[in-house]
TORPAVEX-128393 format. One record per residue: residue in three letters; x, y, z of N, C-alpha, C, O, CB in turn. Coordinates in pm, whole numbers, padded with zeros to 5 digits, always signed. Glycine has a CB too. Example, Ala and Ser with C-alpha at 12.3 -4.5 7.8 and 13.67 -1.06 7.14 Angstrom:
2
Ala+01319-00569+00780+01230-00450+00780+01320-00330+00780+01424-00332+00846+01131-00447+00905 Ser+01285-00225+00708+01367-00106+00714+01290+00003+00787+01341+00114+00804+01408-00060+00572 
END
This chain:
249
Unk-00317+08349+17013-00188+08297+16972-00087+08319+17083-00081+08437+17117-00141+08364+16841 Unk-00021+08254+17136+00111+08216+17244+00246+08172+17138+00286+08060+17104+00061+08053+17367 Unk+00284+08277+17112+00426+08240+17085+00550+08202+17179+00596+08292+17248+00466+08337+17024 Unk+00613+08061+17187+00661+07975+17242+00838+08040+17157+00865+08015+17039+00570+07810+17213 Unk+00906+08100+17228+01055+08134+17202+01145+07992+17267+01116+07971+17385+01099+08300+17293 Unk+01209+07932+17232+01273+07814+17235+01487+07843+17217+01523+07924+17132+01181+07721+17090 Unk+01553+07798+17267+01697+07816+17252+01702+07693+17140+01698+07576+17179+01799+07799+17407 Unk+01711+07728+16998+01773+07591+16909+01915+07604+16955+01965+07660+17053+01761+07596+16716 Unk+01975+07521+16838+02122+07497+16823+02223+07639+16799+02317+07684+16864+02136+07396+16692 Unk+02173+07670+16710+02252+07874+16706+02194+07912+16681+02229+07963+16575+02357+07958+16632 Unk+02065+07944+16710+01919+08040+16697+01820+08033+16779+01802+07962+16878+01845+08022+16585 Unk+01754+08115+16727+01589+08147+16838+01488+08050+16765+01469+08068+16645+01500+08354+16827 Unk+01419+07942+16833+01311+07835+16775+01144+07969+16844+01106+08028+16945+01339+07602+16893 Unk+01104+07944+16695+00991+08053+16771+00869+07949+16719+00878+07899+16607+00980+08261+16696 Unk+00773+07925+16791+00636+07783+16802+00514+07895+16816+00499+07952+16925+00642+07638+16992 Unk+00440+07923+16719+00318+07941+16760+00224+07844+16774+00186+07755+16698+00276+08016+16695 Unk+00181+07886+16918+00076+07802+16927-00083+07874+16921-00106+07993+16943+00103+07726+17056 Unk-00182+07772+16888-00319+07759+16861-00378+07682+16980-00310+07622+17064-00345+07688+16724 Unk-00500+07691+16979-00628+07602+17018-00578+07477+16957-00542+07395+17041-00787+07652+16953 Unk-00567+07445+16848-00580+07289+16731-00488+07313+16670-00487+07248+16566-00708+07255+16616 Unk-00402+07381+16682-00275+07384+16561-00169+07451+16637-00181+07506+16746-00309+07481+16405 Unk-00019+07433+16537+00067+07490+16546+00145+07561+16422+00129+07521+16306+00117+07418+16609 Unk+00217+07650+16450+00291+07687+16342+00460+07698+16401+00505+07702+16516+00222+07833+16280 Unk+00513+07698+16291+00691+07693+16317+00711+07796+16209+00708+07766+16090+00794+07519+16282 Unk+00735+07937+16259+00794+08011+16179+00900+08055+16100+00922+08153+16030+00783+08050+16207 Unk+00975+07922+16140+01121+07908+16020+01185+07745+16034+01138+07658+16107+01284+08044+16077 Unk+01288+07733+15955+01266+07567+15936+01329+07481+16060+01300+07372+16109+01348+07510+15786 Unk+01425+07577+16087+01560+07567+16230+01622+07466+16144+01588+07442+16028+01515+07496+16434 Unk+01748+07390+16233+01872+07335+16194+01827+07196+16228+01754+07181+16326+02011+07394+16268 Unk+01883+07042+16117+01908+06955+16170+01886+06899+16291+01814+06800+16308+01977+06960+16154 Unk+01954+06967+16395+01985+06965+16529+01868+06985+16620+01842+06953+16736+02082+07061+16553 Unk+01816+07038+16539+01638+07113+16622+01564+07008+16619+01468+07011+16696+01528+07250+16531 Unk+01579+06907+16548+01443+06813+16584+01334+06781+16674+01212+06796+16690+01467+06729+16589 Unk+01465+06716+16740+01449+06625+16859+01409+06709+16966+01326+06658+17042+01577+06546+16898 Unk+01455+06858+16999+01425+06979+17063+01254+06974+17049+01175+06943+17139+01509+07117+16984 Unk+01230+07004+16943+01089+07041+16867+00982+06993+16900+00879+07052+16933+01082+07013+16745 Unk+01013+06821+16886+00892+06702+16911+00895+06728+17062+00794+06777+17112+00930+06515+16859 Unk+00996+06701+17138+00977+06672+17284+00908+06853+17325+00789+06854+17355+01165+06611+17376 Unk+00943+06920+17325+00865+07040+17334+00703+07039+17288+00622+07105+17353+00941+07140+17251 Unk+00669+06977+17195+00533+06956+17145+00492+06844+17235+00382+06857+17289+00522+06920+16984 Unk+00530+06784+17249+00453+06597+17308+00497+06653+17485+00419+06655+17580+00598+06366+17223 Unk+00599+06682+17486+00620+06657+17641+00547+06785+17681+00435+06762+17727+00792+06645+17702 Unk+00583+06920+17676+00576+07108+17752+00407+07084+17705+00324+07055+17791+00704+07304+17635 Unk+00375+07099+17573+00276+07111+17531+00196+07017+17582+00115+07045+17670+00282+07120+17421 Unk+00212+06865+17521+00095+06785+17565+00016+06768+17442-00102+06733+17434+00010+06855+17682 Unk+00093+06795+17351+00033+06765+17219+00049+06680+17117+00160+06628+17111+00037+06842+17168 Unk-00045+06645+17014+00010+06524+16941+00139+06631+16822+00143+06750+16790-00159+06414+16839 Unk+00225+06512+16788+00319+06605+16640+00265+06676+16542+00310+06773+16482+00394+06519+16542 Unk+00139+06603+16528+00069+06595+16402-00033+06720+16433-00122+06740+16350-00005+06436+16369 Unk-00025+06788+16527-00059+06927+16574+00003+07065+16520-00041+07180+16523-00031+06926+16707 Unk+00127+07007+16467+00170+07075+16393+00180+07112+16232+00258+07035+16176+00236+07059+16433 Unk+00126+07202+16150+00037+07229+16020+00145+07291+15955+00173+07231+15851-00108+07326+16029 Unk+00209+07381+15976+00304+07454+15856+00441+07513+15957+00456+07559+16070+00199+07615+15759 Unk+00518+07482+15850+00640+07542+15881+00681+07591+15766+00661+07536+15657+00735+07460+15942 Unk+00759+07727+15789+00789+07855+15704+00977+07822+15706+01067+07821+15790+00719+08039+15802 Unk+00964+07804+15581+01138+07809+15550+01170+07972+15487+01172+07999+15366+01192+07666+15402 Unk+01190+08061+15586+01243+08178+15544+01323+08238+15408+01307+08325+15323+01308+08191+15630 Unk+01432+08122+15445+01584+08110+15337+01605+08007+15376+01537+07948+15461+01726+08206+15344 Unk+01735+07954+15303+01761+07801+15268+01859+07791+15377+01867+07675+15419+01822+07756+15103 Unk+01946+07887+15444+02046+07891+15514+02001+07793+15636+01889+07798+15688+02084+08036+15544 Unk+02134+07678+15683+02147+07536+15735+02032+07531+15914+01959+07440+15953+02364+07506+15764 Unk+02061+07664+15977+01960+07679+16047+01813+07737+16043+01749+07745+16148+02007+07719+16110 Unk+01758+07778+15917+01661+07825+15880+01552+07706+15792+01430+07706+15781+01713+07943+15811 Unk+01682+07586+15725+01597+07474+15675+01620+07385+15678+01578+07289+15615+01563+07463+15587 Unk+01698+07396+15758+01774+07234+15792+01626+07112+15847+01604+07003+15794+01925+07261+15975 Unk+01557+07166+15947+01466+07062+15986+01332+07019+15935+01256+06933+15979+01446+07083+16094 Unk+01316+07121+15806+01192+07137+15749+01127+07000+15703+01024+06939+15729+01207+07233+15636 Unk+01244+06979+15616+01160+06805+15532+01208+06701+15665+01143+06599+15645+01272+06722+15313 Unk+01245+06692+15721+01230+06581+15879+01110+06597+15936+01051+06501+15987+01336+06615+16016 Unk+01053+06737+15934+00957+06710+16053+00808+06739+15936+00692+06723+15976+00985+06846+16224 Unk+00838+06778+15811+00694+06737+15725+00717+06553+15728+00618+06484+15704+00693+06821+15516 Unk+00816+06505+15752+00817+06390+15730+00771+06307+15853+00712+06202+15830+00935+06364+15683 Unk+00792+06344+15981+00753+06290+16133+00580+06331+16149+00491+06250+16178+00865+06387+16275 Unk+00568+06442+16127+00454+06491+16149+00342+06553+16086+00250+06620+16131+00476+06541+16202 Unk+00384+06500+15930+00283+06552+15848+00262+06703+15803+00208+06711+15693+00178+06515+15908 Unk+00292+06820+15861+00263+06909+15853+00351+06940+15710+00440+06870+15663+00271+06973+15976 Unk+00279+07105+15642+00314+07150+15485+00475+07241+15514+00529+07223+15623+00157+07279+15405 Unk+00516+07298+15451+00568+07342+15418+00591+07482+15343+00593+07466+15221+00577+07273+15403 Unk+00608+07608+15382+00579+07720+15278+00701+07778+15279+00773+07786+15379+00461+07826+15309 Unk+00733+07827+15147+00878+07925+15147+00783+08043+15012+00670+08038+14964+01089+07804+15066 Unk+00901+08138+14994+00887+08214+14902+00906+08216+14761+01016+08172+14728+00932+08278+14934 Unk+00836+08251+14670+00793+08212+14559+00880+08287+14459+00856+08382+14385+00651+08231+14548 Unk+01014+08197+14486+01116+08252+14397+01157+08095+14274+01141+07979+14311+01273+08318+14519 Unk+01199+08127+14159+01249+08072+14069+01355+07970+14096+01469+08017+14099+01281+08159+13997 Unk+01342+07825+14118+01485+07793+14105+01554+07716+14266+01486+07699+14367+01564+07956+14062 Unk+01665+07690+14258+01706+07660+14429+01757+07693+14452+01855+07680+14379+01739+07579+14497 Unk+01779+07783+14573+01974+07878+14613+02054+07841+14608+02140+07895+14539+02037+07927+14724 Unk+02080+07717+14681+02173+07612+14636+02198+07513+14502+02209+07390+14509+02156+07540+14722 Unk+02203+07589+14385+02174+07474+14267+02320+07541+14193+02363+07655+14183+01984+07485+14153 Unk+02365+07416+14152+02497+07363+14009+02575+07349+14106+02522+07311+14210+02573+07480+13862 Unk+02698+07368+14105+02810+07308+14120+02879+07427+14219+02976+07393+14286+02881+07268+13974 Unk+02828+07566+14228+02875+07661+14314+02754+07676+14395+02752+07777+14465+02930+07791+14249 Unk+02654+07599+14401+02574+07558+14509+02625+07480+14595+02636+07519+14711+02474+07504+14476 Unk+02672+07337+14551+02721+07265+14635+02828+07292+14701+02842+07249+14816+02731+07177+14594 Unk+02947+07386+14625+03023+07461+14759+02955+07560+14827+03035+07620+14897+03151+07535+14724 Unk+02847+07602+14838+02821+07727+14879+02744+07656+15026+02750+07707+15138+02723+07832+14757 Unk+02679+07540+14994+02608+07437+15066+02689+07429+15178+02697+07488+15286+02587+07302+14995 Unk+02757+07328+15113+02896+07266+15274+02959+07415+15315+02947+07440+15435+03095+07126+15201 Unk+03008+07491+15255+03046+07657+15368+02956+07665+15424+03001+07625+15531+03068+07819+15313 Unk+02787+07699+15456+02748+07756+15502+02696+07585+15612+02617+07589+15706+02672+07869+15412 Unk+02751+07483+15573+02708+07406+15715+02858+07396+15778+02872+07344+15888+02623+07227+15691 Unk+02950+07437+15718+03098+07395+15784+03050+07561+15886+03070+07539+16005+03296+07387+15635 Unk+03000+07698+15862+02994+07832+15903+02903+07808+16027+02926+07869+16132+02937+07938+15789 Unk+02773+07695+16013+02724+07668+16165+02779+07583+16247+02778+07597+16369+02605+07626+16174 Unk+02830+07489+16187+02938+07445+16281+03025+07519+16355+03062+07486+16468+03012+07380+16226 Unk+03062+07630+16291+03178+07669+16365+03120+07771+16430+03199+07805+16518+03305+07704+16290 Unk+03042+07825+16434+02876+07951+16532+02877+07845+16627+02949+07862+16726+02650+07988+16436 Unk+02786+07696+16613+02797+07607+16732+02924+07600+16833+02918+07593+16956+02780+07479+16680 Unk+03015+07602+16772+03160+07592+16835+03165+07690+16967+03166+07673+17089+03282+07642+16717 Unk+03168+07806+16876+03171+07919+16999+03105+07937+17033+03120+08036+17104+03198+08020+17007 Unk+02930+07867+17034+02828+07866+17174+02860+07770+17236+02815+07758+17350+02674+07854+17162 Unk+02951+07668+17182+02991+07574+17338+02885+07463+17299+02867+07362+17366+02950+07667+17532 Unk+02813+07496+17179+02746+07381+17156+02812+07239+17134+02930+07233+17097+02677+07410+17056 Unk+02729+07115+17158+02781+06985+17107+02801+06972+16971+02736+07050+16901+02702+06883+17140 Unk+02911+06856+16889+02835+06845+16771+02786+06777+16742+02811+06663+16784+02865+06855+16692 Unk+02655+06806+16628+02530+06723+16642+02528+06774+16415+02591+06856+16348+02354+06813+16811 Unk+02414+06664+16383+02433+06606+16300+02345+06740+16238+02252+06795+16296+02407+06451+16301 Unk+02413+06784+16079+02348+06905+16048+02353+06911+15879+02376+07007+15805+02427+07035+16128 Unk+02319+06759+15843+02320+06717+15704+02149+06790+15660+02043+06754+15712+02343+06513+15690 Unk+02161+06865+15587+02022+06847+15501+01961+06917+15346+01994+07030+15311+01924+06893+15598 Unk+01902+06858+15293+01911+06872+15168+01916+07004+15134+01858+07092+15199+01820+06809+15108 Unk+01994+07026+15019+01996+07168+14960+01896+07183+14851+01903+07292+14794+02136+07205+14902 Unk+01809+07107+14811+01721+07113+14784+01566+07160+14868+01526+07082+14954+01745+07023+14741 Unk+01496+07267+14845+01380+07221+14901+01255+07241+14867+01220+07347+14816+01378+07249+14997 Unk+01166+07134+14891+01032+07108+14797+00916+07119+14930+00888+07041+15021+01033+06919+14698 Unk+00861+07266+14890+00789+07303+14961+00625+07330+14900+00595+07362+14785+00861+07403+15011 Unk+00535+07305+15015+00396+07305+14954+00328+07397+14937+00208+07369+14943+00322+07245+15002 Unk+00359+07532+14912+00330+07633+14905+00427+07745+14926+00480+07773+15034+00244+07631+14964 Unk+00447+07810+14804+00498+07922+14760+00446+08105+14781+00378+08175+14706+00493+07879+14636 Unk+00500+08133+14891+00442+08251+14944+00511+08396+14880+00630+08418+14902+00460+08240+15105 Unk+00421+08504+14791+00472+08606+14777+00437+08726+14864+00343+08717+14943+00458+08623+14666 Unk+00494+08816+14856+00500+08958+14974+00311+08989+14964+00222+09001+14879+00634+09152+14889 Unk+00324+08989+15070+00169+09049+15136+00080+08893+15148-00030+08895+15204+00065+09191+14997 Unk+00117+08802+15109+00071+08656+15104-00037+08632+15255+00012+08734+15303+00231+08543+15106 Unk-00095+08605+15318-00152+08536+15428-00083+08403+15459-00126+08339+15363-00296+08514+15401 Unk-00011+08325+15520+00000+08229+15568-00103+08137+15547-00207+08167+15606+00024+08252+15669 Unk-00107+08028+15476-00223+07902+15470-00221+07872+15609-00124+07851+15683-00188+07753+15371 Unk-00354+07874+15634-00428+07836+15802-00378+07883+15855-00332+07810+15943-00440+07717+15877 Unk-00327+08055+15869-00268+08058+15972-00331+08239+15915-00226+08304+15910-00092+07980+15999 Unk-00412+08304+15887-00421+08413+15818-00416+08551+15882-00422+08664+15834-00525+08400+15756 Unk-00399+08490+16042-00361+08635+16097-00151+08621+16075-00104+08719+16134-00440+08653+16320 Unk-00083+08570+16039+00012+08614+15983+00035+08664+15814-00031+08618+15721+00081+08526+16021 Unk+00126+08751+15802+00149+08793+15655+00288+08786+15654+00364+08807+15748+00094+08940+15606 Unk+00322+08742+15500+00467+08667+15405+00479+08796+15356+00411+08850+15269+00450+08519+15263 Unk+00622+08863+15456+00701+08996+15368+00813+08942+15256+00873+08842+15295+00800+09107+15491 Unk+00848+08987+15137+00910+08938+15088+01048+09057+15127+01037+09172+15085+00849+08901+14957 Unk+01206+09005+15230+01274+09143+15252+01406+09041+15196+01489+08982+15265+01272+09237+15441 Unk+01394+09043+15069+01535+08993+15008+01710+09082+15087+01722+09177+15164+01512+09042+14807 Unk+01796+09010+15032+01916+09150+14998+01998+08988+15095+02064+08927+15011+01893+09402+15107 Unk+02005+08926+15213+02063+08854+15264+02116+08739+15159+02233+08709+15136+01990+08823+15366 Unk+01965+08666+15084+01977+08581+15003+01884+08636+14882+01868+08757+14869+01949+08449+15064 Unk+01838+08565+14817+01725+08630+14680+01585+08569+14771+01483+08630+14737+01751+08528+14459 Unk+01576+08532+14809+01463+08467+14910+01395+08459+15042+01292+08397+15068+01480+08388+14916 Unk+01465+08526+15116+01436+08572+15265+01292+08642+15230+01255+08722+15144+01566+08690+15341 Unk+01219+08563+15356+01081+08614+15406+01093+08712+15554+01192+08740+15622+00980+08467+15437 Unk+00988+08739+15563+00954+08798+15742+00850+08762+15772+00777+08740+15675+00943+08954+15786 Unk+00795+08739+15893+00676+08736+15858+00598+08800+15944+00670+08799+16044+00639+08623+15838 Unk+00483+08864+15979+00437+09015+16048+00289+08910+16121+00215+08833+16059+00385+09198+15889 Unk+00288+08943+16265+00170+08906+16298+00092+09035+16327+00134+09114+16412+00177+08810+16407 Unk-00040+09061+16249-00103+09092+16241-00185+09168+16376-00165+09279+16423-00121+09016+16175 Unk-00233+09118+16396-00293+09147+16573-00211+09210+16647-00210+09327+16687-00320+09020+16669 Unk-00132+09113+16666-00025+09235+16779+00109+09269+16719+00209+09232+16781+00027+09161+16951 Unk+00123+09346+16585+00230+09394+16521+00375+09294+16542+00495+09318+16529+00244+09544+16577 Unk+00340+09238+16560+00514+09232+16568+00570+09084+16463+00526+08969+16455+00571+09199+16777 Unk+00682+09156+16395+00743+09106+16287+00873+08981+16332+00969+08985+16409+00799+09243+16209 Unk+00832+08905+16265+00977+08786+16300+01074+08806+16190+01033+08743+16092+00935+08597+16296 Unk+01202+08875+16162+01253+08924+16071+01406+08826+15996+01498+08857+15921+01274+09063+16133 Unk+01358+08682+16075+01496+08635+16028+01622+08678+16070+01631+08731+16181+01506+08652+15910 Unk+01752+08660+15974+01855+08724+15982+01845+08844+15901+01945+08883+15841+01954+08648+15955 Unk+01753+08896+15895+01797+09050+15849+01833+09166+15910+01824+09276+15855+01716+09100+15791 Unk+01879+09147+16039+01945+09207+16109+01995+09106+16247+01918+09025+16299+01866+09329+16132 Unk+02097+09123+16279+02176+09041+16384+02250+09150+16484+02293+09264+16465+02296+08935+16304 Unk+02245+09065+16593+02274+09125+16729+02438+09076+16765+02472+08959+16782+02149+09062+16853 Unk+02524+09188+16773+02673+09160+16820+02666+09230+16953+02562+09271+17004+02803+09225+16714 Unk+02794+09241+17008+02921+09263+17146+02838+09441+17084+02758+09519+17136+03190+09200+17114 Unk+02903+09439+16970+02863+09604+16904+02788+09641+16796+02804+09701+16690+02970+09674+16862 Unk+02656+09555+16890+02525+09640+16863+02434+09555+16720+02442+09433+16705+02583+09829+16817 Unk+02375+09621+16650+02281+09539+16549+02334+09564+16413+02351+09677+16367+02118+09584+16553 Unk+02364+09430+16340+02455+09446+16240+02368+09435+16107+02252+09398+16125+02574+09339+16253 Unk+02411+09467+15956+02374+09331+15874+02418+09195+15908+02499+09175+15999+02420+09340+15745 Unk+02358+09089+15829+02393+08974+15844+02511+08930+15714+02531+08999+15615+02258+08896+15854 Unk+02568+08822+15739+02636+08792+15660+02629+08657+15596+02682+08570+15664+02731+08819+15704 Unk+02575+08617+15481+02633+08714+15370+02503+08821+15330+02396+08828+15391+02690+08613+15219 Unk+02545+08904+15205+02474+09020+15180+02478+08983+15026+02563+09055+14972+02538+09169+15236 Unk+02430+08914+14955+02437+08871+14775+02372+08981+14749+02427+09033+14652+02353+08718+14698 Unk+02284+09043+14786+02148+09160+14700+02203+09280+14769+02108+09257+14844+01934+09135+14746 Unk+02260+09383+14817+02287+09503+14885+02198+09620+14868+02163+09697+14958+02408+09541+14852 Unk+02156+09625+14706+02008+09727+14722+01892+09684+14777+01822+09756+14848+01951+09771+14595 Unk+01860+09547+14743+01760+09483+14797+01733+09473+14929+01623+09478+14984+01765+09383+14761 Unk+01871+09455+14990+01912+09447+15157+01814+09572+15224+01709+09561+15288+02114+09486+15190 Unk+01896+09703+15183+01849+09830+15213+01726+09839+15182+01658+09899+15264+01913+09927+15158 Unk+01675+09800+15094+01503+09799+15094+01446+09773+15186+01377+09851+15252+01437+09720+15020 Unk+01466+09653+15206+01410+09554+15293+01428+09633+15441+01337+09662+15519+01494+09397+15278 Unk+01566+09659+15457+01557+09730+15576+01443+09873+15576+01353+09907+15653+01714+09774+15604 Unk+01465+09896+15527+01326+10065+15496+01211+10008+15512+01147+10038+15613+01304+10158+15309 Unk+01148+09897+15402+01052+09858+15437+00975+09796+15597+00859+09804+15640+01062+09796+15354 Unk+01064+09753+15637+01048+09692+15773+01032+09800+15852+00931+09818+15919+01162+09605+15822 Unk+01166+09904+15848+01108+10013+15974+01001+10068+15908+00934+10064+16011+01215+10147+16033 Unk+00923+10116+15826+00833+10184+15756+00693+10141+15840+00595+10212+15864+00842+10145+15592 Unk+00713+10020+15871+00613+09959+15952+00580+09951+16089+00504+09868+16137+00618+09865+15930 Unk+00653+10058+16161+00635+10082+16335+00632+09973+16355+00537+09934+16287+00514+10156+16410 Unk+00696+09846+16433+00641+09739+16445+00661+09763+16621+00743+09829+16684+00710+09608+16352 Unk+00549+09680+16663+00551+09672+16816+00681+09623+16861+00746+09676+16951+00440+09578+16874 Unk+00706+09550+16815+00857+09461+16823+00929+09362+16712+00879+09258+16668+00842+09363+16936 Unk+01024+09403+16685+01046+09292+16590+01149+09157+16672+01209+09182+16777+01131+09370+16441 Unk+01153+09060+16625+01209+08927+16634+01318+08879+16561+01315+08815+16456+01123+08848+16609 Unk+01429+08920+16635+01584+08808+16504+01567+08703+16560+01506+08677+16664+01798+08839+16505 Unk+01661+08597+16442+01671+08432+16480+01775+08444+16553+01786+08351+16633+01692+08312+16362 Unk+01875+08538+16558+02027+08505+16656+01978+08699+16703+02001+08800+16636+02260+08450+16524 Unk+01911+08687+16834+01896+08846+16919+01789+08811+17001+01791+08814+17124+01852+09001+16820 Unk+01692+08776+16927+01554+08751+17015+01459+08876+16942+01449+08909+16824+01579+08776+17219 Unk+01388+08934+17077+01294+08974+17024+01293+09147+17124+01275+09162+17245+01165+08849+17035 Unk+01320+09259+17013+01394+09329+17048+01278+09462+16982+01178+09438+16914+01553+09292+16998 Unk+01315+09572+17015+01229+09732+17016+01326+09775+16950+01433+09763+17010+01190+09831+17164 Unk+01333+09830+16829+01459+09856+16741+01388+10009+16715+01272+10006+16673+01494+09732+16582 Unk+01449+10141+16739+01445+10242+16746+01460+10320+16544+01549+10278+16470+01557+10260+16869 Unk+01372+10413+16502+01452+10440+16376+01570+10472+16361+01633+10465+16255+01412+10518+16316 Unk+01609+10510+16467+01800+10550+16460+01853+10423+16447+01950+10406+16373+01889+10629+16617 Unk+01788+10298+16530+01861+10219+16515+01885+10143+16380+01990+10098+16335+01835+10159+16600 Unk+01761+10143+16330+01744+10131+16180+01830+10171+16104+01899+10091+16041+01649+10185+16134 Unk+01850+10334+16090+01947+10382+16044+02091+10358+16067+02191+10390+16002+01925+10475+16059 Unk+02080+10310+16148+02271+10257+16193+02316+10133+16180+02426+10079+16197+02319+10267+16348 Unk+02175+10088+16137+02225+09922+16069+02261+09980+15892+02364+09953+15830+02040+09759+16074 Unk+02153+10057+15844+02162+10093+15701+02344+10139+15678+02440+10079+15629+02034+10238+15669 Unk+02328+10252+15729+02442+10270+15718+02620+10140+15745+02737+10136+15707+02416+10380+15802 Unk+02540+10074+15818+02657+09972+15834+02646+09876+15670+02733+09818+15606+02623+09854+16002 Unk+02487+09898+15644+02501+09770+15502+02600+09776+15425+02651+09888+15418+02394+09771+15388 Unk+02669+09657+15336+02715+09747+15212+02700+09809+15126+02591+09865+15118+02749+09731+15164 Unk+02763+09823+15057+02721+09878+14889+02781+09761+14772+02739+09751+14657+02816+10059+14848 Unk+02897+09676+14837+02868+09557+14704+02840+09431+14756+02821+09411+14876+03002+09526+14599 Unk+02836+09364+14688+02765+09230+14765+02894+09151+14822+02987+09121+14746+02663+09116+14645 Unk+02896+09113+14982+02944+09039+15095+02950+08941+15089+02894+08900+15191+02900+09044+15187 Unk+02999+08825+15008+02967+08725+14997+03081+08615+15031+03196+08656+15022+02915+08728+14886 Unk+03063+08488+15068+03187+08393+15054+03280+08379+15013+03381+08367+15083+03186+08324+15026 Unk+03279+08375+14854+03405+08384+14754+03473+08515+14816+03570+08512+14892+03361+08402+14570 Unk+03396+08656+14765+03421+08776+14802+03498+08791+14961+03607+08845+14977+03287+08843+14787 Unk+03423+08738+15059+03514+08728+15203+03678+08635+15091+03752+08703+15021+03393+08575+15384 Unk+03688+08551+15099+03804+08448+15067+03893+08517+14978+04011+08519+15012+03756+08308+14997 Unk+03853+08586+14846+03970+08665+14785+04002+08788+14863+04118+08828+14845+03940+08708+14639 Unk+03919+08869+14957+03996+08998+15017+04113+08921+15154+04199+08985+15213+03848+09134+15099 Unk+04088+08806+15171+04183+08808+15271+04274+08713+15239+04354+08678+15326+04133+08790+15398 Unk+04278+08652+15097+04388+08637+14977+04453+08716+14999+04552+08708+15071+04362+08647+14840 Unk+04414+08811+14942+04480+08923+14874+04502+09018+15047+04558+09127+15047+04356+09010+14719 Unk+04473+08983+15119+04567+09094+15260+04706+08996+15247+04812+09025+15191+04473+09090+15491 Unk+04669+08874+15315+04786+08766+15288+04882+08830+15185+04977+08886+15240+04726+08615+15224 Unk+04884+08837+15063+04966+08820+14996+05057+08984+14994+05176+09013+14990+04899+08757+14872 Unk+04962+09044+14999+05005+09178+14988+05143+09219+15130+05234+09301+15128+04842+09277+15002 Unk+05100+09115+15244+05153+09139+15388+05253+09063+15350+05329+09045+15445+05071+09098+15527 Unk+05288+09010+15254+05437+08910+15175+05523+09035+15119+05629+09016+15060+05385+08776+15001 
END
């Protein structure tokens, strides 16, 4: 296995490659498409249709934005985690939807990125439903961690052979140092997830916005301690800085 690290739109595009196959270990953004194919057909030299599964982590706009485009270009399945329901569903889905594509837009902004088109369904209908300790379909030297607390649905996923874990946004890289991510809906769950992960020595683990990084148990611990204790969320950001506003009246 040759894992292929790629610059998407505001994240890390990570391509495993095979002999006869490929895998895409998270869904990337809209914007990633066109990145994706020409990287497969042109770098590679391969047909699209070389590509077999892609892993939608969480629903968040760079994690699934490109999923149903490129099961649709290239045939390949689809796997997410085998939770109840859609993250984005009723009517505080659909605001929750457009914030979190108006929130990469504005991440693109301050990478100086172009803007580029980052519509995609908040729905998603995937061909396989992966729970914690799961094997990856055709792909069985990876394993489906289930490390909720970001969203109710965040995966990781651990390659086997040579330890090392692709962890999503469950931890992010700032100016000062390795943060939670934001938002935080689950906060006990969060902290789990974080325990569980270091619990696992990993050779290296992998963020979508850091790369692919040697995270120390202290360092572990100094993300924990940064988590919260209530849940971080959108609304929750929007009424505390209501309420600074008004109070500064």
């Amino acid at each position: 296995m040759k894992l292929h690290k790629l610059d998407g739109y505001i994240q890390t595009i990570l391509l495993a490659q095979y002999q006869n196959k490929l895998l895409l270990l998270d869904g990337c953004s809209r914007a990633d498409v066109s990145l994706i194919k020409h990287f497969i057909t042109d770098t590679l030299a391969r047909p699209l249709t070389d590509l077999h599964l892609v892993v939608v982590t969480h629903m968040h706009p760079d994690h699934a934005g490109a999923a149903h485009k490129l099961r649709q270009i290239t045939g390949c399945k689809i796997a997410s985690a085998n939770v109840d329901g859609q993250w984005y569903s009723g009517f505080d889905g659909i605001l929750m939807h457009i914030t979190d594509l108006l929130l990469t837009r504005w991440v693109a902004n301050k990478k100086k990125q172009s803007q580029r088109w980052l519509w995609y369904s908040r729905k998603l209908v995937a061909d396989y439903q992966l729970n914690d300790g799961d094997l990856l379909p055709g792909f069985d030297d990876w394993r489906a961690l289930a490390t909720q607390g970001h969203t109710d649905r965040d995966l990781s996923l651990h390659h086997l052979p040579s330890n090392r874990i692709y962890i999503a946004d469950l931890i992010v890289t700032t100016r000062k140092g390795y943060i939670p991510p934001f938002p935080v809906f689950y906060p006990e769950r969060y902290r789990n997830s974080l325990r569980k992960i270091a619990k696992l020595n990993a050779q290296s683990v992998i963020l979508a916005h850091g790369g692919e990084v040697n995270l120390t148990q202290q360092q572990f611990e100094q993300v924990l301690e940064k988590a919260p204790t209530m849940p971080m969320t959108h609304w929750r950001s929007v009424k505390a800085k209501l309420k600074k506003v008004l109070s500064s009246r």
